[in-house]
C-alpha positions in Angstrom: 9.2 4.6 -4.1 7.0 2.6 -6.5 7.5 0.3 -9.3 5.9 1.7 -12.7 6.0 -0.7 -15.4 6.4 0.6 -19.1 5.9 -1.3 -22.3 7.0 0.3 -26.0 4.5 0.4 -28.8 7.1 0.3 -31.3 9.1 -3.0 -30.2 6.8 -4.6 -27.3 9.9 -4.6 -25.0 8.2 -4.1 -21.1 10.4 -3.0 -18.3 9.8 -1.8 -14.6 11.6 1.2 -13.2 11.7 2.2 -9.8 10.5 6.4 -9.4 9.9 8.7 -7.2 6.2 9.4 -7.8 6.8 13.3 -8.9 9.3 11.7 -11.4 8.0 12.1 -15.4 7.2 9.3 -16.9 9.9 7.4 -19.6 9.2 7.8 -22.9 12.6 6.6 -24.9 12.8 2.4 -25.1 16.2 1.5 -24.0 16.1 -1.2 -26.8 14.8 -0.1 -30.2 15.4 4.1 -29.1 12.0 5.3 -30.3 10.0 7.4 -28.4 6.9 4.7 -28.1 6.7 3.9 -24.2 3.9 3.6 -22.3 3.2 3.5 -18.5 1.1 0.5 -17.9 -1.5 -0.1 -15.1 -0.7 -2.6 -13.0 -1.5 -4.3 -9.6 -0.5 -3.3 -6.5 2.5 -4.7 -4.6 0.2 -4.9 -1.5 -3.3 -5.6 -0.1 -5.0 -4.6 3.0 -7.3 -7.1 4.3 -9.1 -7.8 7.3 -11.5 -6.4 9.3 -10.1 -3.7 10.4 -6.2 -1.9 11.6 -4.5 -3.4 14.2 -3.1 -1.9 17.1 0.1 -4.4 16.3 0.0 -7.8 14.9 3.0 -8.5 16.9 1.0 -7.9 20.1 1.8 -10.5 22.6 -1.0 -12.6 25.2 -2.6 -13.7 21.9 -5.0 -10.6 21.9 -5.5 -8.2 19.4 -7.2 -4.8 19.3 -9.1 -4.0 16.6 -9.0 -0.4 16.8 -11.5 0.0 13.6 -14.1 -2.4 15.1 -13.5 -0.8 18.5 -14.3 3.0 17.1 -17.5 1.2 15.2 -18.9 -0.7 18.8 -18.4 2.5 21.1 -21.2 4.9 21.1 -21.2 8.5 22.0 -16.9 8.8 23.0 -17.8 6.2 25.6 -14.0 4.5 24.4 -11.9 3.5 27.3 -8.0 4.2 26.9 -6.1 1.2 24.9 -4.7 0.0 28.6 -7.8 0.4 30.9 -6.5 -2.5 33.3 -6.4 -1.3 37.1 -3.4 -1.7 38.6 -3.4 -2.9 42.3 
């Protein structure tokens, strides 16, 4: 569920409230009781980064797949499966 942040015009009082994201929006200021709050637009509480998804980032043998750069270096659905090693 996310965070929304609210802030009334009336008194300036700012809160957070965790919702469902179907849930309506506040409108009553638990402080001053008028009808004045507004949701605010705020930053996300996460970032994706990198250069591409992971298979894991827990992944152990120091390697890492990364399955976006591995989708944009295979040409014509010549992928191999993720464990192509032959077993002996």
């Amino acid at each position: 569920m996310p965070i929304y942040e609210y802030e009334c015009k009336a008194c300036g009082h700012r809160l957070e409230k965790l919702q469902k994201v179907g849930a309506p929006a506040l409108t009553d200021c638990p402080v001053c009781q008028a009808s004045e709050l507004s949701r605010l637009i705020s930053a996300a509480g996460f970032r994706l980064a990198g250069g591409g998804w992971y298979e894991t980032d827990f992944k152990s043998g120091g390697t890492k797949r990364n399955l976006a750069g591995d989708a944009s270096k295979s040409s014509g659905g010549d992928a191999k499966p993720a464990d192509s090693k032959a077993t002996a």
